[in-house]
DODRENKOL-802289 format. One record per residue (C-alpha): residue in three letters; x, y, z. Coordinates in pm, whole numbers, padded with zeros to 5 digits, always signed. Example, Ala and Ser with C-alpha at 12.3 -4.5 7.8 and 13.67 -1.06 7.14 Angstrom:
ALA+01230-00450+00780
SER+01367-00106+00714
This chain:
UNK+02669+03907-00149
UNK+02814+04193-00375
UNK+02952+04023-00741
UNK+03060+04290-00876
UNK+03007+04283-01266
UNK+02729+04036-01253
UNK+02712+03733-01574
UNK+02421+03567-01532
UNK+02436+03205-01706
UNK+02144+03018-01556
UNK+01809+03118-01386
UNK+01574+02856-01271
UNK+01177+02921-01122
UNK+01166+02661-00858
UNK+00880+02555-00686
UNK+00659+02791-00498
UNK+00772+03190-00520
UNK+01171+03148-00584
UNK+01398+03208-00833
UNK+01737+03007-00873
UNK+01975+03213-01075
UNK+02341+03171-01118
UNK+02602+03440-01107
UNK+02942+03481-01149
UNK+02974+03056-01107
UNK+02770+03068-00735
UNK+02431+03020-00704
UNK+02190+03210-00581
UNK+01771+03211-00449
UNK+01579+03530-00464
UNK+01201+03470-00311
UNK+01008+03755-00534
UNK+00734+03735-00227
UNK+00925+03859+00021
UNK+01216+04010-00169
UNK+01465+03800+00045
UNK+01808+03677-00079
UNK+01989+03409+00022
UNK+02265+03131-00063
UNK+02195+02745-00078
UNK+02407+02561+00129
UNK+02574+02262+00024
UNK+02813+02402-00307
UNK+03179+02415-00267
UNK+03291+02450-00600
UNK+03154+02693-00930
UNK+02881+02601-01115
UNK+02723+02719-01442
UNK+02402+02574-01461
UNK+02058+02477-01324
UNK+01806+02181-01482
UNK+01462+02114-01336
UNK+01158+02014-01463
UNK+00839+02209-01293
UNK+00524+02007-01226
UNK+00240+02234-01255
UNK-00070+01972-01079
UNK-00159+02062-00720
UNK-00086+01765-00546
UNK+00220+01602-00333
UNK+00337+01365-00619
UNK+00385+01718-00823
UNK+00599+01871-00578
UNK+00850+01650-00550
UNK+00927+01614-00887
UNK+00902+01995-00899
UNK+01173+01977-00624
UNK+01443+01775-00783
UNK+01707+01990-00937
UNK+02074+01962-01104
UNK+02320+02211-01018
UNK+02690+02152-01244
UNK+02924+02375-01481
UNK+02895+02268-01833
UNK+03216+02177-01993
UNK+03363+02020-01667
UNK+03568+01663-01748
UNK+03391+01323-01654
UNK+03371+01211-01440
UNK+03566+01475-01162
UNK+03353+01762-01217
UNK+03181+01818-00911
UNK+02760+01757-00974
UNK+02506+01831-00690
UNK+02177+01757-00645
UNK+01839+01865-00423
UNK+01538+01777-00372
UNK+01402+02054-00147
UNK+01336+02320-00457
UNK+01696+02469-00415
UNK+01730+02525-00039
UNK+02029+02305-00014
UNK+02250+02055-00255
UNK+02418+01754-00186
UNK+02721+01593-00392
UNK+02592+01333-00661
UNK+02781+00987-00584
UNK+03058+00985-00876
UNK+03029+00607-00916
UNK+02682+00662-01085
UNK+02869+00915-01365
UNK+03205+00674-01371
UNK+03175+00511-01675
UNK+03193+00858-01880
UNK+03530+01028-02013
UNK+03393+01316-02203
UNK+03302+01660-02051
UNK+03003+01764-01943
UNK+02716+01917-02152
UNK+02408+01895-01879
UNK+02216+01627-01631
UNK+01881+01646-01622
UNK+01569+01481-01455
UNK+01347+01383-01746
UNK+01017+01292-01558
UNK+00865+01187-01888
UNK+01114+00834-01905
UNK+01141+00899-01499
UNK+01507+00900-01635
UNK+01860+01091-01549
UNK+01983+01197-01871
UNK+02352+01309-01881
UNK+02484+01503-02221
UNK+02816+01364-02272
UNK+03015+01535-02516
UNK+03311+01406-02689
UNK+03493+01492-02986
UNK+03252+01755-03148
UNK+02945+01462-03087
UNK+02714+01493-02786
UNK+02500+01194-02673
UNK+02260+01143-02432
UNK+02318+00863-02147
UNK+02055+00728-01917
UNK+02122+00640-01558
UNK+01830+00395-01496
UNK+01722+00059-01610
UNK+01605-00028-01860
UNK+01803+00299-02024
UNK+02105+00243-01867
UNK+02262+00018-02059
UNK+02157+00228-02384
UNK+02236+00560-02536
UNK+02097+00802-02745
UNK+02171+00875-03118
UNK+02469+01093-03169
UNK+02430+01435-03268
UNK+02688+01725-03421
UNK+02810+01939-03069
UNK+03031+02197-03203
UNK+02979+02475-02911
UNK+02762+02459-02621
UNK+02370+02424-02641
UNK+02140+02549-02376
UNK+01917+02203-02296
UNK+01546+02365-02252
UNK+01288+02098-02164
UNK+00997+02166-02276
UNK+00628+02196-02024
UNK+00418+01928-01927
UNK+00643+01612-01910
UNK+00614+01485-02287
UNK+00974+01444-02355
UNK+01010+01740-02602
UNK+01345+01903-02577
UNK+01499+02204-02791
UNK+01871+02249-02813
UNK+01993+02576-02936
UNK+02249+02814-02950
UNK+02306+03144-03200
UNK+02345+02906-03492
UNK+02229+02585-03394
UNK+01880+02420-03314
UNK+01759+02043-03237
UNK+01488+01878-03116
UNK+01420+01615-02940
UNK+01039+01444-02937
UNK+01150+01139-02679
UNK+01422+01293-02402
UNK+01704+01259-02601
UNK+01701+00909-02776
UNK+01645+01106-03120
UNK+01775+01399-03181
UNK+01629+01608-03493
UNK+01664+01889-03709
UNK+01367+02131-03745
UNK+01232+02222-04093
UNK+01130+02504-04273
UNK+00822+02572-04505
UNK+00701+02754-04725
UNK+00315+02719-04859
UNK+00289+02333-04899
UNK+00634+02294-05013
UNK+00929+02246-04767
UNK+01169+02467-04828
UNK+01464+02260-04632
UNK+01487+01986-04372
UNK+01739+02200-04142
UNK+01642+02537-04123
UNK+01965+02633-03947
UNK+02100+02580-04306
UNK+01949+02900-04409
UNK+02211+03112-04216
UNK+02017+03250-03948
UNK+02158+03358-03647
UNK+01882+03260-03364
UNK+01847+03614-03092
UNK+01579+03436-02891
UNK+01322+03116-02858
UNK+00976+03089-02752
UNK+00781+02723-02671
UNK+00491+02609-02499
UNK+00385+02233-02455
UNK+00346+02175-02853
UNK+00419+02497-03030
UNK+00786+02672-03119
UNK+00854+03021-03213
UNK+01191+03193-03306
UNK+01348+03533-03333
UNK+01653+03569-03539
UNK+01918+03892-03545
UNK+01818+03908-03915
UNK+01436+04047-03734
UNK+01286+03724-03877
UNK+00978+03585-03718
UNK+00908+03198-03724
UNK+00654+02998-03608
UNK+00605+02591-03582
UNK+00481+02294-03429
UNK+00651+02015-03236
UNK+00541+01642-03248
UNK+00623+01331-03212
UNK+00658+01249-03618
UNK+00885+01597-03667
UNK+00875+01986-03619
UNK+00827+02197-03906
UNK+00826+02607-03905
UNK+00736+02863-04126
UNK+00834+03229-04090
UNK+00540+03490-04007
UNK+00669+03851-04096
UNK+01041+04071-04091
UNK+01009+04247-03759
UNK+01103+04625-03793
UNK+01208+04657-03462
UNK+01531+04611-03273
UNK+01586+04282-03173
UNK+01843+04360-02956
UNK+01593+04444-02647
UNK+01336+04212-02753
UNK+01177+03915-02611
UNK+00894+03616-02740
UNK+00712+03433-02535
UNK+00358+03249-02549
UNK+00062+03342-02348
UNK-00190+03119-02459
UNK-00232+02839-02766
UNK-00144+03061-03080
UNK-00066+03362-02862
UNK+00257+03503-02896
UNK+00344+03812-02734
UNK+00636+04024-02848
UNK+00818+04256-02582
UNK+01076+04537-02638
UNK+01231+04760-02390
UNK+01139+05095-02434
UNK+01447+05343-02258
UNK+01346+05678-02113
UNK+01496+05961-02147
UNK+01328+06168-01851
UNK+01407+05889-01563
UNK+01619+05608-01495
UNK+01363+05313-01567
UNK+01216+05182-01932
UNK+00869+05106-02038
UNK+00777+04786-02261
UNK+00638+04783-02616
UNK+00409+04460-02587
UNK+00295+04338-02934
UNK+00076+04063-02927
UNK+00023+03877-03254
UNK-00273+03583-03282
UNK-00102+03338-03534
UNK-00432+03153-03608
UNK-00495+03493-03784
UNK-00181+03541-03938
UNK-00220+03175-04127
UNK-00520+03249-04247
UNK-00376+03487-04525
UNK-00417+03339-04821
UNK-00045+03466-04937
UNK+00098+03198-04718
UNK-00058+02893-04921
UNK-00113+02673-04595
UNK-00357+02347-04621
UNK-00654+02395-04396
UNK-00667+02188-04123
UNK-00768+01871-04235
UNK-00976+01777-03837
UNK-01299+01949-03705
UNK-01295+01857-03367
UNK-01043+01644-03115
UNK-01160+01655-02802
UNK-01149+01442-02439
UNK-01228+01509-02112
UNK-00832+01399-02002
UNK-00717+01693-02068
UNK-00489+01889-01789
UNK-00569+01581-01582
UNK-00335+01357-01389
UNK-00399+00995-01334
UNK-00286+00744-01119
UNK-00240+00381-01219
UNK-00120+00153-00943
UNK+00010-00209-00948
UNK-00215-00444-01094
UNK-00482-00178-01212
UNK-00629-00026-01530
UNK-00729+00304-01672
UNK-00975+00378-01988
UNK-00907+00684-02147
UNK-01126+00774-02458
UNK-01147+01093-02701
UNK-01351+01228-03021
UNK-01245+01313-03312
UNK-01465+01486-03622
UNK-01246+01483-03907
UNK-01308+01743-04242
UNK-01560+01626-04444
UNK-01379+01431-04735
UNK-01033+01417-04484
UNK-00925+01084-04315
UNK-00687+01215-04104
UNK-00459+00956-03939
UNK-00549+00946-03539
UNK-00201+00898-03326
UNK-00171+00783-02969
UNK+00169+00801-02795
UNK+00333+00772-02451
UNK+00629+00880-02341
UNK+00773+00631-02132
UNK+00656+00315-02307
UNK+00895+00125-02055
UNK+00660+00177-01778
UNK+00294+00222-01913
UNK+00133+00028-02217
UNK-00185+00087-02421
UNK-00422-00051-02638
UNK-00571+00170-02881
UNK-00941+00120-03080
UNK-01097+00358-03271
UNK-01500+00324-03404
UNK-01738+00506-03554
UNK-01953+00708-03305
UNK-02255+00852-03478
UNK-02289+01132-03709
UNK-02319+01536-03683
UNK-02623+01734-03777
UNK-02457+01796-04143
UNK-02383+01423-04140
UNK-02013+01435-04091
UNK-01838+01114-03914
UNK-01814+01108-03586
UNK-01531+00876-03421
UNK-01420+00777-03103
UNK-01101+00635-02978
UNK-01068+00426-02688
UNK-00754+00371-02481
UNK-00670+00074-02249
UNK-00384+00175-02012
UNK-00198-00066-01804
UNK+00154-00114-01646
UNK+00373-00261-01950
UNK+00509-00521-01679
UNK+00161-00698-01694
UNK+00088-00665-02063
UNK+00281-00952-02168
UNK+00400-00831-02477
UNK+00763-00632-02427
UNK+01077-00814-02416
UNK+01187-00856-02052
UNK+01535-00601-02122
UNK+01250-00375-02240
UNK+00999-00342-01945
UNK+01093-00131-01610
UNK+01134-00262-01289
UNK+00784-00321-01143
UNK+00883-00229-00802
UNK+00974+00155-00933
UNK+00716+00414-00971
UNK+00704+00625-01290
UNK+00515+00883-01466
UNK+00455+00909-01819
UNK+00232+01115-02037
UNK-00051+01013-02281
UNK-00085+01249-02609
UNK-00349+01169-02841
UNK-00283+01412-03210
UNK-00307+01350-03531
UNK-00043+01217-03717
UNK-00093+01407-04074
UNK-00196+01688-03913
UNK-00139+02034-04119
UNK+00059+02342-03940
UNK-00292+02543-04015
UNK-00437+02359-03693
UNK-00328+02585-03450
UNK-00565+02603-03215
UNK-00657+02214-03263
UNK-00376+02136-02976
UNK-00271+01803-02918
UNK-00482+01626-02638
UNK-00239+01521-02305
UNK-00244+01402-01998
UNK-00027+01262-01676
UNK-00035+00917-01581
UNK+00155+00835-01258
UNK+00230+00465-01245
UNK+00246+00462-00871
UNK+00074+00494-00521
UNK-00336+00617-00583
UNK-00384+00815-00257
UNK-00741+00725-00279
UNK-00701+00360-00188
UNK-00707+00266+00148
UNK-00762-00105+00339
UNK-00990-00176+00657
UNK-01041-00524+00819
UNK-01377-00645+00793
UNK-01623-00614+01114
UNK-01954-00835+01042
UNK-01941-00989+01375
UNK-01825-00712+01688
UNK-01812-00753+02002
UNK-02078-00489+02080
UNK-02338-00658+01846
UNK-02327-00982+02049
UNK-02387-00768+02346
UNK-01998-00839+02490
UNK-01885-00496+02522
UNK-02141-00126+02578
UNK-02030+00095+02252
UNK-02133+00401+02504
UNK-01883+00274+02747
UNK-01601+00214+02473
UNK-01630+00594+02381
UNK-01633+00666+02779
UNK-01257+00689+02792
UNK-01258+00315+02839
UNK-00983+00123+02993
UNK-00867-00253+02966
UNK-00574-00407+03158
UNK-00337-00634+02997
UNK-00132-00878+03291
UNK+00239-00862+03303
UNK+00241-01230+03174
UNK+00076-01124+02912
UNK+00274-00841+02721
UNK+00638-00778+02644
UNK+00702-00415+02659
UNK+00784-00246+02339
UNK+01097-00122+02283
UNK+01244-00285+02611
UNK+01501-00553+02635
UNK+01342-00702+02955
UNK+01049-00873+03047
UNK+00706-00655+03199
UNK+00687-00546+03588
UNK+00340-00450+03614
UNK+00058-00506+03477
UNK-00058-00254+03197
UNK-00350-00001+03148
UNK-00441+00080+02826
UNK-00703+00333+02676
UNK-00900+00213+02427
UNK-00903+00431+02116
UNK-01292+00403+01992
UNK-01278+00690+01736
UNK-00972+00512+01534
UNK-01085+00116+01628
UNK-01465+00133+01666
UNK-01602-00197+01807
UNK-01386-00474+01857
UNK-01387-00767+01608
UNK-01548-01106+01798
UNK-01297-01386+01760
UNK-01331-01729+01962
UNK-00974-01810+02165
UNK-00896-02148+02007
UNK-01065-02130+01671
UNK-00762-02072+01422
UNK-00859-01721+01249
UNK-00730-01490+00944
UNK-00882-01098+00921
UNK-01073-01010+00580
UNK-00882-00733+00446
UNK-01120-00489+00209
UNK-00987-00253+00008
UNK-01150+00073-00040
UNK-01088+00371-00333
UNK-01271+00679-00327
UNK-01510+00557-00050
UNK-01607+00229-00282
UNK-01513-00119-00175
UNK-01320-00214-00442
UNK-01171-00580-00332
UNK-01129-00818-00084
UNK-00750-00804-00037
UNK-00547-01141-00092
UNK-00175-01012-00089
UNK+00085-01071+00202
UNK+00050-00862+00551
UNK+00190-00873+00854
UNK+00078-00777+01185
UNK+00183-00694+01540
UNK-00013-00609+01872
UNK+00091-00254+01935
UNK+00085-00301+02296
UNK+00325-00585+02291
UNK+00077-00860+02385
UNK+00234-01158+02278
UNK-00053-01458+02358
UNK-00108-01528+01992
UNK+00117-01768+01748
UNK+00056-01861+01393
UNK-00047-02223+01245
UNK+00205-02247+00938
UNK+00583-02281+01027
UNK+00849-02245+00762
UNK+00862-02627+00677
UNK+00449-02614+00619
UNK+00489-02314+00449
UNK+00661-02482+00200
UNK+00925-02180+00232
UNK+01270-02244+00044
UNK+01468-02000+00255
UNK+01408-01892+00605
UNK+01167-01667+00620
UNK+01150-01298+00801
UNK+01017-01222+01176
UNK+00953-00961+01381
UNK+01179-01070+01568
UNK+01471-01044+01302
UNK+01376-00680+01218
UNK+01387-00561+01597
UNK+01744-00738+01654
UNK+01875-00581+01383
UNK+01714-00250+01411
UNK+01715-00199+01802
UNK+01499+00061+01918
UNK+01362+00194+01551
UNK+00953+00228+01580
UNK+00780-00087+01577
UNK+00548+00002+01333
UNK+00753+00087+01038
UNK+01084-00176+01047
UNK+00871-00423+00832
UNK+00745-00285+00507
UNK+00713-00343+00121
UNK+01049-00187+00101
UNK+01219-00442+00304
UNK+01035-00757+00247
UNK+01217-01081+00119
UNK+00983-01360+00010
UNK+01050-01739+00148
UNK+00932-01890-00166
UNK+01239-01839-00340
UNK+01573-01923-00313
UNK+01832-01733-00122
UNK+02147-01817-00051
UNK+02249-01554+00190
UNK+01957-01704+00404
UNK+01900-02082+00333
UNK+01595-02246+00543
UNK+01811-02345+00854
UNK+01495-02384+01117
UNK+01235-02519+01022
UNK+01001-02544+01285
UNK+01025-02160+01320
UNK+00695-02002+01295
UNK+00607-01852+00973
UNK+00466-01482+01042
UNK+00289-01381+00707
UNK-00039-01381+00657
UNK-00223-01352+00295
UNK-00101-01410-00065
UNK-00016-01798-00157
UNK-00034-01980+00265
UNK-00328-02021+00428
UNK-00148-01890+00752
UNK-00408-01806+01051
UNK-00329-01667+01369
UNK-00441-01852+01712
UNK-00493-01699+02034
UNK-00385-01850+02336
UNK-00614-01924+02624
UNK-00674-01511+02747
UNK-00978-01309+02712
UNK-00942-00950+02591
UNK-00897-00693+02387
UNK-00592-00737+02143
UNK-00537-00400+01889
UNK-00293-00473+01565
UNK-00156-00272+01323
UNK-00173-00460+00995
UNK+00060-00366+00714
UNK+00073-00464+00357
UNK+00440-00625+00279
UNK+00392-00770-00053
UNK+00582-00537-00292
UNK+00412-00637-00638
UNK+00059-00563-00511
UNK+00055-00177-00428
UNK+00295+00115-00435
UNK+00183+00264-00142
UNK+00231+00186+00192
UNK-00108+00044+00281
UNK-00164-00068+00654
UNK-00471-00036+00935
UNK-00521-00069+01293
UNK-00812-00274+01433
UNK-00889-00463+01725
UNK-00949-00810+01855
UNK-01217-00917+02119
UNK-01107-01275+02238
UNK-01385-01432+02433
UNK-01427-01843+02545
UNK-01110-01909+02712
UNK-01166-02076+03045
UNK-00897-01997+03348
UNK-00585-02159+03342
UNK-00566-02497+03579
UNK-00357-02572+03856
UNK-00253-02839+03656
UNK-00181-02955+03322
UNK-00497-03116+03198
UNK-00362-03468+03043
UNK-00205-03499+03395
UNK-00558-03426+03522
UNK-00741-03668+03284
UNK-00474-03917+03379
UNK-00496-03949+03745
UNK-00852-03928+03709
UNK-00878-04222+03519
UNK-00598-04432+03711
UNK-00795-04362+04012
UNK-01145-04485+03844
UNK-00972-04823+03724
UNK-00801-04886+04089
UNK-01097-04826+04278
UNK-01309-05050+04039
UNK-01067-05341+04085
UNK-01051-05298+04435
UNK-01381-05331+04455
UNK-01365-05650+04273
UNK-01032-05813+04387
UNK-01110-05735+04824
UNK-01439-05886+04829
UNK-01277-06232+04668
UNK-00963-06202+04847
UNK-01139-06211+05173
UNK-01232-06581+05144
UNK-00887-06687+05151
UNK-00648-06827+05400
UNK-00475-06541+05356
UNK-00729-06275+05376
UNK-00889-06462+05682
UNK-00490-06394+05821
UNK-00522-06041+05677
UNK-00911-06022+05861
UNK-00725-06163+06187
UNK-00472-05881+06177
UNK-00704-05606+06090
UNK-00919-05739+06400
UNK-00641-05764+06657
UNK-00510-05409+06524
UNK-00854-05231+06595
UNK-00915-05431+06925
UNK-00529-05288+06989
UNK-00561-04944+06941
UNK-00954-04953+07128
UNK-00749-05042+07424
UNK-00514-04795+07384
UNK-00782-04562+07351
UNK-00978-04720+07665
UNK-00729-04644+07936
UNK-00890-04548+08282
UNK-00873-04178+08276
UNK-01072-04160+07940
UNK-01336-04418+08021
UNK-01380-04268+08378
UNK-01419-03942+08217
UNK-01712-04047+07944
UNK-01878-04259+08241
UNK-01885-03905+08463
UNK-02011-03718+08148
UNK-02255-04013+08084
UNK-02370-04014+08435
UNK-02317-03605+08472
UNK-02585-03627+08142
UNK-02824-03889+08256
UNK-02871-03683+08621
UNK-02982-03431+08449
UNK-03139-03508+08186
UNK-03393-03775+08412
UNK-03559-03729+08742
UNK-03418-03884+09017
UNK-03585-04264+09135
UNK-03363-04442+09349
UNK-03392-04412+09723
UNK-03098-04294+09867
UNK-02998-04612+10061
UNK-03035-04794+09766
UNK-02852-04513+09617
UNK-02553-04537+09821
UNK-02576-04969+09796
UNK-02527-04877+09414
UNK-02261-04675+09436
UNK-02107-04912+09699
UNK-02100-05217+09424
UNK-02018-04983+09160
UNK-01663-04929+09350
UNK-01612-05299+09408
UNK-01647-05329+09066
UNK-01342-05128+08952
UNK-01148-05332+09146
UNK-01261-05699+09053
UNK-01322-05619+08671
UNK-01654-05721+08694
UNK-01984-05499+08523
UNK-02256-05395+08645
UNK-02463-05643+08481
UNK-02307-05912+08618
UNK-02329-05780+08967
């Protein structure tokens, strides 16, 4: 990693404890922390420099803007030179698609994220003019007012995502109060009286710059200190003192509001290593001599409790932002509310009287309605960003006639992000459970309980073929709780609740989807695409897992993805119908209906419709069906059918035999019925059965009576009884 001769043209503090710096055209990341060096991968070619914008709030939304970054080398021709792009802080760049920078034939004077706009900017230079381009709507069709480029300016974006830039070089210096759409000159004053609009007309040669949010500060090779304001209305300097020291090995920078601290390198003579003359000078101080002939500040007090804050609007929601002002007594100062990407976020602005002070001064207080410009109503269409794209924008309340004496009356600002609140959250209502109707034991639920779902019953995730076995599932209590209590054939539709900072907020009416994570697949929907009143087909589960294979259930249908029915489409016109239309919520009155199985069904319910939220809301829950009786052998019309059929026969039998009877032809019908018993009595009266029930008689009778008969008269009997067989004739004719 030896340069040589090292030219350092860039450095860049990216997020966390490392520092981006480029040498000799390559870049390189030095972590302070753990004094460690190391190369990003991703950059074939030489670059020049580094743009970022740091994010200084402590959240997840911060980091990744603090993460993007532009690696490039100013002056390259448009659009071949090579321009690469991270988001990981600087561990690794990727090539930035050329067809987004086509359209530009000039070379290259920077690209840079401007969070403020939630804008690309790219500073196309071309014939001694640079201009600023835009890479997303509603910018992209637009460009920024042409400025005089006559050798290369170092871009410096200025802290806390208001839009201020400052372009500079030894004899040149612009500002910018909006990201680049206007481009400004900065003027000098002297006392009340400006002494030129451009102060670069004074021939100074500029050795260094100093800025913080609002305030400017320059150090020229003529040992000229200067100090200003920027705002949105114009920046305006005057110069402090003539510095008697070197500028040469001098530095300016701002610790606080009003605090600038001068630094000079001290060489010594004893040891290879310098010391550091720090000068700190309090400007507030410095104005206060009456030789500079400044206007006092013409406001009291501005104060809010926004400020260093970041908000969060989200999609249909509102934010009320108010602040105080105490102006001078006999001032009126003009009150000014701004934001910075008026594309995305809108306001309404009030101001009223709000009391008095102790000396009786006016009090005042200004209120601010925020809301996404998209559902103000009042931009042009080509004006107003796309609703379904998050953006951040800052709000700055200052006052516009403000004198350069208020120095330590800073501007009040703040963050809005007009995106996903992490606070909100959704749950499915659970009035009725299946453990307060006594169903299910919530002790026994926590027990490690276990439910089985039949074969017939699921479809296995993930699996192209049908289920083997039947499958046992472990019921998660501490993420479902109790079951929700749901009757099998009574048509049904969750009550979705939505929930910010532990506050129930809304009942939820937007579209959702949802899918039984076990794959049990006894449930269908009432609505189909026809009754819908869809005007294309609409989506399925089904269509996302043919066309995404194996890819997690859970996430292939999303906000991201979703395609309403209720509007026309003619890559997908309504072909079928009858197919069964799988959204719940928003405009249908869709309800799900369970099929005739009792059991515990768990769903994961996710929020689809993209114009409600920017986050990706969704919930598990579970389903208790109860009421379903077993299945029948058979169908139950065929049931009900025979049943009746066999009702009506045997009624008219009853009628119609009786009457038929009397006839000549049921007296022949009689006649055969007789001869047909008196047939088959025969055939059951043949000598070997008869002689067997007489023996069993008799065998019975002898011992069930005492014996009477004498034995001749006995043996007489028995005598006749024998004749008998042989002449037909009974015993009681004998």
């Amino acid at each position: 990693m030896l340069v040589g001769v090292a030219s350092v043209t860039s450095a860049f503090f990216a997020s966390g404890t490392v520092l981006l710096l480029v040498v000799n055209e390559k870049i390189y990341s030095y972590n302070y922390l753990t004094n460690v060096w190391s190369k990003p991968a991703g950059i074939s070619s030489p670059v020049s420099h580094i743009s970022g914008d740091s994010c200084c709030f402590n959240n997840q939304f911060c980091t990744e803007l603090s993460n993007s970054l532009f690696a490039y080398f100013r002056g390259g021709q448009l659009p071949w030179t090579p321009i690469y792009f991270s988001d990981n802080g600087g561990f690794s760049f990727q090539h930035l698609a050329r067809e987004r920078v086509d359209r530009f034939n000039g070379t290259l004077g920077g690209i840079f994220y401007f969070h403020s706009m939630s804008q690309v900017g790219v500073l196309e230079v071309i014939k001694d003019l640079g201009m600023f381009h835009y890479l997303e709507h509603p910018l992209n069709n637009s460009a920024g007012i042409p400025f005089e480029y006559k050798e290369p300016l170092d871009v410096i974006i200025k802290t806390g995502h208001r839009g201020f830039l400052i372009l500079w070089s030894q004899l040149s210096l612009l500002v910018s109060p909006n990201a680049g759409q206007i481009i400004d000159t900065v003027q000098l004053w002297k006392g009340r009286k400006r002494l030129t609009s451009d102060i670069c007309t004074n021939g100074i040669t500029i050795h260094s710059i100093a800025s913080n949010m609002y305030e400017l500060a320059l150090l020229t090779e003529e040992r000229n200190l200067y100090y200003g304001s920027q705002g949105y209305l114009g920046t305006s300097l005057v110069q402090l003192s003539k510095m008697s020291l070197q500028t040469e090995d001098t530095s300016i920078s701002f610790t606080d509001t009003g605090m600038l601290e001068i630094l000079t390198v001290v060489a010594d003579p004893q040891f290879p290593s310098f010391d550091f003359q720090k000068c700190v000078v309090n400007v507030q101080t410095v104005l206060m001599n009456p030789s500079f002939d400044i206007e006092e500040c013409n406001v009291e007090l501005l104060e809010s409790s926004m400020i260093n804050q970041m908000f969060t609007i989200d999609m249909n929601s509102k934010l009320d932002l108010s602040a105080l002002m105490i102006p001078r007594p006999g001032k009126t100062p003009i009150p000014l509310v701004m934001v910075s990407n008026p594309h995305s976020l809108g306001f309404e602005a009030h101001i009223i009287e709000f009391g008095n002070t102790f000396d009786g001064n006016y009090k005042y207080k200004l209120e601010i309605e925020l809301q996404q410009q998209h559902h103000w109503g009042i931009a042009d269409t080509n004006f107003t960003a796309s609703i379904k794209r998050n953006a951040i924008s800052s709000v700055t309340v200052d006052i516009a006639d403000k004198t350069i004496a208020c120095v330590d009356l800073k501007p009040l600002s703040t963050l809005i992000s007009v995106g996903c609140d992490q606070t909100k959250k959704i749950l499915v209502q659970n009035k009725i459970s299946a453990c307060s109707m006594g169903i299910l034991n919530p002790v026994e639920l926590q027990g490690n309980y276990t439910y089985t779902i039949e074969k017939e019953a699921y479809y296995p995730i993930n699996h192209n073929a049908g289920a083997r076995d039947d499958l046992l599932v472990y019921y998660q209590y501490k993420d479902l709780g109790c079951p929700r209590l749901v009757y099998y054939d009574k048509p049904w539709k969750p009550v979705v609740e939505v929930w910010k900072n532990g506050i129930l907020e809304e009942i939820m009416n937007a579209e959702y989807v949802i899918t039984e994570v076990n794959g049990i697949v006894t449930y269908s929907y009432s609505l189909t695409a026809a009754t819908a009143n869809c005007r294309s087909q609409p989506q399925n589960w089904s269509t996302f897992q043919t066309n995404l294979g194996n890819v997690d259930q859970m996430s292939i249908w999303n906000r991201e993805n979703y395609v309403s029915c209720h509007e026309d489409n003619k890559d997908n016109p309504l072909l079928w119908p009858e197919a069964e239309y799988q959204i719940l919520g928003g405009r249908t009155d869709n309800r799900v209906i369970f099929g005739q199985r009792n059991g515990i069904y768990t769903f994961l319910l996710s929020v689809v419709d993209p114009y409600y939220s920017y986050c990706s809301l969704d919930t598990m829950f579970s389903v208790y069906v109860y009421g379903a009786l077993p299945m029948a052998m058979f169908p139950p019309v065929l049931s009900i059918t025979l049943l009746v059929m066999t009702a009506l026969l045997s009624t008219w039998l009853a009628y119609a035999i009786p009457k038929e009877l009397n006839t000549e032809r049921g007296q022949r019908f009689k006649n055969s019925c007789s001869w047909l018993f008196q047939s088959c009595w025969g055939a059951c009266s043949c000598d070997w059965v008869s002689g067997g029930l007489q023996r069993r008689l008799r065998s019975r009778r002898v011992s069930d009576q005492p014996s009477r008969t004498p034995s001749g008269q006995r043996d007489q009997t028995d005598r006749l009884s024998e004749a008998s067989k042989h002449t037909g004739a009974s015993m009681k004719d004998l």
